[in-house]
N, C-alpha and C positions, 0 to 999 in steps of 0.2 A: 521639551519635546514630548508627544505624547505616542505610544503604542498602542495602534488601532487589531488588538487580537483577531476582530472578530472574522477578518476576511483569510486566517490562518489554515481552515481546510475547505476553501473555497476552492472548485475545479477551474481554473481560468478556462480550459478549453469544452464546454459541456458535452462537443460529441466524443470524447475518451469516456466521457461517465462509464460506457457499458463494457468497454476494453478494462478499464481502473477494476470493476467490480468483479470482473472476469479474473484478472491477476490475483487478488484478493482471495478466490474461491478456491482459484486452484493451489495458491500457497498454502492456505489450511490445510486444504485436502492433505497437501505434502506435508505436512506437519502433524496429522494424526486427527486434525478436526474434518472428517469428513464433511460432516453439516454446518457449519459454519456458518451460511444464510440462515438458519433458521434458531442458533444458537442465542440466545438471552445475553449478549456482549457482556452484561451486569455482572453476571454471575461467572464469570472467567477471570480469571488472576489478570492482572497487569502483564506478568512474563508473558503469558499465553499472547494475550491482544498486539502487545510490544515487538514479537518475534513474526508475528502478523506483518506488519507496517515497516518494521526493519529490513524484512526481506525483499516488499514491495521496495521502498527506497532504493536498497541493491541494484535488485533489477533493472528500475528506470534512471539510475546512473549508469549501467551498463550500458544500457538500449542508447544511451546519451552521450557515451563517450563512442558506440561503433559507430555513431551515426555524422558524430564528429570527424572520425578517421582516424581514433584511437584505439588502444588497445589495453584491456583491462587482462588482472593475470588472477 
């Protein structure tokens, strides 16, 4: 069986693109990376980028389980 990576950060749904980017910016922001869009990704530590994504993750578990009818604590 083979693992096809490439389709790993692919948006299945392209009209969230600018919601996704949105979440993204403003998590920085809340994280002390004001500029975030315009930051060189390269030159940021992995914690930095990782704490980035992890939080986005969060969020859209959240948004995922209220929308479900659950409740997250």
């Amino acid at each position: 069986m083979t693992t096809n990576n490439n389709n790993s950060n692919k948006i299945l749904v392209p009209e969230a693109r600018q919601a996704l980017n949105q979440m993204k910016l403003e998590i920085a922001s809340e994280l002390g990376m004001a500029n975030y869009d315009s930051m060189d990704k390269g030159n940021l530590p992995s914690r930095q980028n990782g704490y980035v994504g992890g939080y986005m993750t969060k969020n859209l578990v959240r948004m995922a389980q209220q929308n479900m009818g659950g409740t997250i604590k």
